[in-house]
C-alpha positions as CSV (number, residue, x, y, z in Angstrom):
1,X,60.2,-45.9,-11.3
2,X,62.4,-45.2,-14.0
3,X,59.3,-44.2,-16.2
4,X,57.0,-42.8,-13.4
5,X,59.6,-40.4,-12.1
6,X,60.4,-38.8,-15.7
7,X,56.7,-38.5,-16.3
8,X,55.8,-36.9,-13.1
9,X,58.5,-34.1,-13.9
10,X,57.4,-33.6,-17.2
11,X,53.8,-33.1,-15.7
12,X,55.0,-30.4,-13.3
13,X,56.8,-28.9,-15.6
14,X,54.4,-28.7,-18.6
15,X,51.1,-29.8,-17.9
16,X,49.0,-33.6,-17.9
17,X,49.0,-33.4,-22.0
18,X,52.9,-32.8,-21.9
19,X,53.1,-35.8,-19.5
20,X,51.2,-38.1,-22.1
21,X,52.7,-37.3,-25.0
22,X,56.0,-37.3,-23.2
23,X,54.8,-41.0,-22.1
24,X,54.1,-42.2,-25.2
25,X,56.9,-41.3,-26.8
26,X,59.1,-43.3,-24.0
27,X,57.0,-46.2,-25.1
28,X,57.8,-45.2,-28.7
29,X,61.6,-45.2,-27.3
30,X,61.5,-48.4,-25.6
31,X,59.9,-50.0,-28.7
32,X,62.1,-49.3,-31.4
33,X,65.6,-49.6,-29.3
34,X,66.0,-53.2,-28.8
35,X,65.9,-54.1,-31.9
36,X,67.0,-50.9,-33.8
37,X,70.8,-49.4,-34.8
38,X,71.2,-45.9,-32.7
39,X,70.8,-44.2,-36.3
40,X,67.8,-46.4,-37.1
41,X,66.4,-45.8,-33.5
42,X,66.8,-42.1,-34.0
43,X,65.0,-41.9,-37.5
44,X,62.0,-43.7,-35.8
45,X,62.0,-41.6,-33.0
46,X,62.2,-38.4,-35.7
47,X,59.0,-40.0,-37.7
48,X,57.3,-40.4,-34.7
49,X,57.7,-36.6,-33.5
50,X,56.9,-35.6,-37.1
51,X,53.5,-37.3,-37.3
52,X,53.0,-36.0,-33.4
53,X,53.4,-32.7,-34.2
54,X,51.5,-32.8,-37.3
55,X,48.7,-34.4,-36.0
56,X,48.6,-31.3,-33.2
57,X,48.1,-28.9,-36.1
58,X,45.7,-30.3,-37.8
59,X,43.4,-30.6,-35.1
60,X,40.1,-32.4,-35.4
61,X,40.1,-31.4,-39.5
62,X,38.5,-35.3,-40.5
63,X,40.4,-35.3,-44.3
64,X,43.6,-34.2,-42.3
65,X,43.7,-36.4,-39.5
66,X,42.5,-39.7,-42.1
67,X,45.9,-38.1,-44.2
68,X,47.7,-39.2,-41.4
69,X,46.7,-42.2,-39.9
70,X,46.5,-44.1,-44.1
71,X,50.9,-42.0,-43.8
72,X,51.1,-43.9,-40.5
73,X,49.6,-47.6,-41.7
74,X,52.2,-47.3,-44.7
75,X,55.1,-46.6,-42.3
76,X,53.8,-49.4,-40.5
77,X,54.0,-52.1,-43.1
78,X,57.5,-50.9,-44.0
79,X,58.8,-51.2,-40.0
80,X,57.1,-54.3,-39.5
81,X,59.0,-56.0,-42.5
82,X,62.3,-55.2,-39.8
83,X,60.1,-56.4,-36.7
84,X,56.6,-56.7,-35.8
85,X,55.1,-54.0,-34.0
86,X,57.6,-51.6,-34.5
87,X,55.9,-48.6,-35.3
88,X,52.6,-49.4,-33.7
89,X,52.3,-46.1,-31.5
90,X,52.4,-44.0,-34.3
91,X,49.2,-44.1,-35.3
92,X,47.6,-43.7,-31.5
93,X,49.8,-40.6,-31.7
94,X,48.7,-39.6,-34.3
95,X,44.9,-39.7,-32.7
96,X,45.7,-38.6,-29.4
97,X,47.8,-35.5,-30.4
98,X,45.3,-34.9,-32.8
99,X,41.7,-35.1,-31.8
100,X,42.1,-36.9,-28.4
101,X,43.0,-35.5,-25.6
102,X,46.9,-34.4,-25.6
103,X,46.2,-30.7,-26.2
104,X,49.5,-28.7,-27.1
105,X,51.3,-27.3,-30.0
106,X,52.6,-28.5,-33.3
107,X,56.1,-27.8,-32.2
108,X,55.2,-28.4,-28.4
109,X,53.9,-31.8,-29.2
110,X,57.4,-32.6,-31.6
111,X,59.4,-31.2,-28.7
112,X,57.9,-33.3,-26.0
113,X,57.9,-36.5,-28.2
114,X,61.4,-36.5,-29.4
115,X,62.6,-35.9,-25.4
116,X,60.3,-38.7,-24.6
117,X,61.6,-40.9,-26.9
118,X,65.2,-40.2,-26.2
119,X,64.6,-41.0,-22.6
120,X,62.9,-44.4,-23.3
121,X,65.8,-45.2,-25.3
122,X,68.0,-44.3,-22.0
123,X,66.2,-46.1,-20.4
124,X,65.7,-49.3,-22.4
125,X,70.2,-49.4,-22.9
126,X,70.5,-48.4,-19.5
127,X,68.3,-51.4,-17.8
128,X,69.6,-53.6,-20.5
129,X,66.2,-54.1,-22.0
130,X,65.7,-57.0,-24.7
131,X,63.2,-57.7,-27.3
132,X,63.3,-60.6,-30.2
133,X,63.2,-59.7,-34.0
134,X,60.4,-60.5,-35.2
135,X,59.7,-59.7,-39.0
136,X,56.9,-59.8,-41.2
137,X,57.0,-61.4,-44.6
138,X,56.7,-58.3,-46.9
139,X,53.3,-58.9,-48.8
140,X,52.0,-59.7,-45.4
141,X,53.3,-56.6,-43.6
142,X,51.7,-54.7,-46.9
143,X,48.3,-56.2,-46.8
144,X,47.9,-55.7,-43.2
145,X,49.2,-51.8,-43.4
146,X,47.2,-50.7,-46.4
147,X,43.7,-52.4,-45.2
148,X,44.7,-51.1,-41.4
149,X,44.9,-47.6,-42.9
150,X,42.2,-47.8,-45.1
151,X,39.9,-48.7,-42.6
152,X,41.3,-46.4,-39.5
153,X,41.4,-43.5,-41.9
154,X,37.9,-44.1,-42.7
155,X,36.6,-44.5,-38.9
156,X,38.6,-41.6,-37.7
157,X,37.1,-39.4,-41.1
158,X,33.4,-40.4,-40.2
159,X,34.1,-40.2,-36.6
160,X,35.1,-36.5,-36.8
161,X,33.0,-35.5,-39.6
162,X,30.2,-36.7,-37.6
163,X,31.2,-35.3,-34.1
164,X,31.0,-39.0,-32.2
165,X,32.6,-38.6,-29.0
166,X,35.2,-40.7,-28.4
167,X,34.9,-42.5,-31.7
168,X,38.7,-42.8,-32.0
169,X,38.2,-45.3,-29.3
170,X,37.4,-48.1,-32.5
171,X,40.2,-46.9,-34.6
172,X,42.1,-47.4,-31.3
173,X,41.1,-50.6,-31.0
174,X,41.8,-52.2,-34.5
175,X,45.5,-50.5,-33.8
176,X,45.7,-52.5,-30.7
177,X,44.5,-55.5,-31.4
178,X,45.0,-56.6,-35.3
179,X,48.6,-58.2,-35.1
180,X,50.3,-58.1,-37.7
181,X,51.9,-61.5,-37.5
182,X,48.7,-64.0,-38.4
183,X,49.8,-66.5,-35.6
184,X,48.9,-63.6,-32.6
185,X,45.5,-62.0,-34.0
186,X,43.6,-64.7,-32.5
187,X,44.8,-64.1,-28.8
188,X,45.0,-60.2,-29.1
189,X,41.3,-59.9,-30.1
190,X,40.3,-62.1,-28.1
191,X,42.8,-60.2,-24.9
192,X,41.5,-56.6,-26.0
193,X,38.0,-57.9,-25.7
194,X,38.0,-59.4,-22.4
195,X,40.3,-57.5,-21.2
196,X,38.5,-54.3,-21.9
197,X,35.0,-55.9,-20.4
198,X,37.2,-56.8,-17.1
199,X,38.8,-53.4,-17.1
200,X,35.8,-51.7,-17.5
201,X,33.7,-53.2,-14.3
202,X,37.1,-52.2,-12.2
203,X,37.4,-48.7,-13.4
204,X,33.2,-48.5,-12.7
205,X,33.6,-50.1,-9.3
206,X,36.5,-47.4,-8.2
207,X,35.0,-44.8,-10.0
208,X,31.3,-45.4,-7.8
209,X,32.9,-46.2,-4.1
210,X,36.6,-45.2,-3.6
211,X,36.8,-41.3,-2.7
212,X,39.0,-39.4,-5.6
213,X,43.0,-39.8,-4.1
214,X,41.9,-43.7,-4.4
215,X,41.0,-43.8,-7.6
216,X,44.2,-42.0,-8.3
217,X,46.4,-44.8,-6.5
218,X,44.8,-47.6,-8.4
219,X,45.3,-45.3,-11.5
220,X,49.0,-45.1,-11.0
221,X,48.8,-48.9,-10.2
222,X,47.2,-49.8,-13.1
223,X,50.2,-47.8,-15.2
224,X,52.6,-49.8,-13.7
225,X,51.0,-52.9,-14.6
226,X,50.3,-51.4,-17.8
227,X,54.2,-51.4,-18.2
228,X,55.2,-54.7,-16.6
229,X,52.8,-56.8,-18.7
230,X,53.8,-54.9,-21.9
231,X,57.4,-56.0,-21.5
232,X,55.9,-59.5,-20.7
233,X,53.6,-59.9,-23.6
234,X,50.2,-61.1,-21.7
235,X,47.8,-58.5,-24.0
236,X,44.9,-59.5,-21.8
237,X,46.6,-58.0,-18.8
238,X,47.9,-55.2,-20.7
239,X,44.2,-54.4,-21.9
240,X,42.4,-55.1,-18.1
241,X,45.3,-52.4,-17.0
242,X,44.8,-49.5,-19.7
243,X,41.4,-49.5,-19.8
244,X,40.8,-48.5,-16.0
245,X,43.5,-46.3,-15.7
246,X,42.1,-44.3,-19.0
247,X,38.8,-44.3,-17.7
248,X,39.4,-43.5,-14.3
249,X,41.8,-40.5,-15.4
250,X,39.2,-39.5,-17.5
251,X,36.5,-39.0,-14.8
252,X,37.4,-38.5,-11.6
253,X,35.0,-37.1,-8.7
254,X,32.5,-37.4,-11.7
255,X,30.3,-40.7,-10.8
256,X,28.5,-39.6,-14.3
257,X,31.2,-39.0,-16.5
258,X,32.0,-42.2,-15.4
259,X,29.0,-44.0,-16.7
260,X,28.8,-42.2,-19.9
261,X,32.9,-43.5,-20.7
262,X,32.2,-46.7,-19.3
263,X,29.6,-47.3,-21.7
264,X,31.5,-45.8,-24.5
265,X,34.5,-47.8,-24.3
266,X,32.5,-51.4,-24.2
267,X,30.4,-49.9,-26.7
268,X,33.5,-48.9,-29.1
269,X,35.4,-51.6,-28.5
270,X,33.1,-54.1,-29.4
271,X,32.7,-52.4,-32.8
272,X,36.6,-52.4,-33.1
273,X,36.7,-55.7,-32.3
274,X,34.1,-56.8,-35.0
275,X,35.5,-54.7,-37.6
276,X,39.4,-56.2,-36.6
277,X,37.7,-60.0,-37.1
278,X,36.2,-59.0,-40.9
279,X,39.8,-57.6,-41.7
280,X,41.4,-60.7,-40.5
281,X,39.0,-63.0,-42.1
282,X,39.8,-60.8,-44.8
283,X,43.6,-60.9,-44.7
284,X,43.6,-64.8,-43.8
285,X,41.6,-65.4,-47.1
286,X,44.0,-63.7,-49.3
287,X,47.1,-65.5,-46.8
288,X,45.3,-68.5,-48.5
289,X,44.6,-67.8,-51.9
290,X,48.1,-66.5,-52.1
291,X,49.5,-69.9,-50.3
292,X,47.5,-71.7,-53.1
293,X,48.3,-70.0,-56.2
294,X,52.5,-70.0,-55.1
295,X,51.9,-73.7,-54.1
């Protein structure tokens, strides 16, 4: 309730993209509070709002929007060094506010992501919220950032320059689901994928035979869980609850337009989730040459 009601308000008050972005920035909130200093917490919050707002002006320009998600990766690998995971919205801001579908302003989109994010924090001190430190060994957290970028900024360049619809969806993906701590990559990939394929057949079956209030309901539901499993940690669960409520949000009283974004998002995630395994292969390899040549 304590994130529904804010959000709802927000909606009212400035539209369904405010209302994301607003979202995701009290995820952004609740994220970096627990394990942050107020100061530090506030200086996240700040970089996040920045690279929001910039992504909002630069559109869907492809050398732009790769600009930002390579900035994003490298801010990445410096966070994660304090605690895994830390900055990991950033660069799904940086796509939605950009070419996905949170349609505002520059300043708009900075305005509505640094309230967001000082709400979560309210939030997150007010319920008494905890999270563990988890930090990544620095040439680890490097590695992982600067092939994360490279590859993202890449997809997101091709995506755009091409017109693929929806083909942030993989970028999205590899964000998600390549961990940077080695020790979780196996069982996030593995959660996204199934997760996703579960997910999927649920937001189909609602989409075909529950009338358009219903698939709201389950919508809202699934945001809930979305949030409970989050704090929890089961990545499967927190995939099977996204990907319905994204879908379902995305076409409703369209039977269609459910189809054709069905289809995409199996499609797209299977490619992020091929492309995550090669870069993981890839940074396990140099894990072990590295372990080899210090040992």
């Amino acid at each position: 309730m304590a994130i529904l009601i804010p959000s709802a308000i927000v909606s009212v008050l400035g539209g369904s993209s405010a209302s994301m972005g607003f979202g995701l920035a009290m995820g952004l909130g609740m994220a970096v509070t627990p394990v942050s200093r107020p100061r530090q917490a506030a200086l996240l919050v700040v970089l996040g709002a920045a690279l929001g707002g910039l992504a909002a002006w630069a559109g869907s320009t492809p050398w732009a929007i790769a600009v930002l998600m390579f900035i994003s990766a490298v801010l990445f690998a410096v966070t994660n060094q304090r605690s895994a995971g830390l900055l990991s919205l950033t660069p799904i801001m940086v796509i939605l506010f950009g070419p996905g579908p949170i349609n505002l302003s520059w300043w708009s989109a900075a305005l509505w992501i640094l309230a967001g994010g000082v709400v979560g924090a309210f939030i997150t001190r007010m319920l008494k919220f905890q999270a563990p430190t988890l930090p990544v060994e620095k040439r680890t957290a490097w590695e992982h950032g600067i092939a994360v970028g490279l590859l993202c900024a890449a997809i997101m360049f091709w995506s755009l320059t091409n017109n693929i619809p929806h083909g942030y969806w993989i970028a999205v993906t590899i964000l998600m689901a390549l961990r940077p701590l080695p020790n979780q990559r196996r069982e996030t990939l593995n959660g996204r994928l199934i997760g996703t394929f579960l997910g999927a057949v649920v937001a189909l079956l609602v989409v075909l035979f529950l009338p358009v209030w219903g698939a709201v309901i389950v919508a809202v539901l699934c945001l809930f869980f979305l949030v409970w499993y989050s704090m929890g940690g089961a990545y499967l669960m927190q995939a099977l609850a996204l990907t319905p409520m994204l879908l379902i949000f995305a076409s409703l009283g369209d039977v269609e337009r459910g189809f054709e974004l069905t289809l995409e998002r199996v499609i797209f995630t299977v490619i992020g989730i091929a492309a995550a395994v090669l870069i993981a292969l890839l940074l396990r390899r140099w894990e072990s040459r590295r372990e080899v040549v210090s040992g």
